[in-house]
N, C-alpha and C positions, 0 to 999 in steps of 0.2 A: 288842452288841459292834461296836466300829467297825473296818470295815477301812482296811489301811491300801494306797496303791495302790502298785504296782511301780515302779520308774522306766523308763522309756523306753530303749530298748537305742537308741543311734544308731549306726547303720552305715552308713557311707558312701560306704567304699572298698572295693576288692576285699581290701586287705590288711583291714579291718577286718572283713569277712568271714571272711576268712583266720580269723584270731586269733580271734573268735569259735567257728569251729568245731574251731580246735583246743583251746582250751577247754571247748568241750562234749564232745570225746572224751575227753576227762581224766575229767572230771567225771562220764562214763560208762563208766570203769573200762578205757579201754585204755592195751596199755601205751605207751611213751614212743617205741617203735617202730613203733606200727601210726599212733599220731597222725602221726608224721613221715613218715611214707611217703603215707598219705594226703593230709597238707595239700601234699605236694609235687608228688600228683596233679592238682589243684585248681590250685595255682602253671602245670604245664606247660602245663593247659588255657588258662589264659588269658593266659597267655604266649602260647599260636599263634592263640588266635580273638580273644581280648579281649572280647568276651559273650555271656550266655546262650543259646541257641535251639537249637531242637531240630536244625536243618541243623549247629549248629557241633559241639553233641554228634555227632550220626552222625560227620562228618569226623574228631571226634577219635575214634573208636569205630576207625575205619578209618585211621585214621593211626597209630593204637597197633598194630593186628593186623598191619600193615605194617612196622614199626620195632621189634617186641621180640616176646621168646619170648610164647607164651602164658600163662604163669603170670604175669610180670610184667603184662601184658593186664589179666589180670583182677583185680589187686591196683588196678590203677589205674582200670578200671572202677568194683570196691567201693571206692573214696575216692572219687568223683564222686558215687556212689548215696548216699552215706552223707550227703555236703554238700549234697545235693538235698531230703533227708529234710527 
């Protein structure tokens, strides 16, 4: 039996990131709210660093704990962990 091969996911931008992983939440059964809240986490972050590394993570770890309640904290921490998966 031949396989056949996947095509190539290109991602290029951060939005195409974006939209990729809000697609995969979907497709992983969340609802339409948790995807949104999430990808908007992901949005703020690189809105204020503009990329990856583990210094610009920390900063925004502490720029959230600084800026909003705790519960929100940590909704937007699990949207960063969830896009890192």
């Amino acid at each position: 039996m031949k396989k056949t091969k996947q095509p190539v996911l290109e991602l290029n931008t951060t939005e195409d990131y974006i939209e990729h992983f809000k697609n995969t939440l979907e497709h992983q059964g969340c609802s339409a709210k948790t995807v949104n809240i999430y990808a908007r986490s992901v949005i703020l972050f690189y809105s204020l660093y503009g990329e990856l590394s583990i210094d610009n993570l920390k900063n925004y770890r502490t720029y959230l704990i600084n800026s909003f309640q705790t519960s929100t904290v940590n909704t937007r921490i699990c949207g960063i962990n969830r896009f890192l998966d």
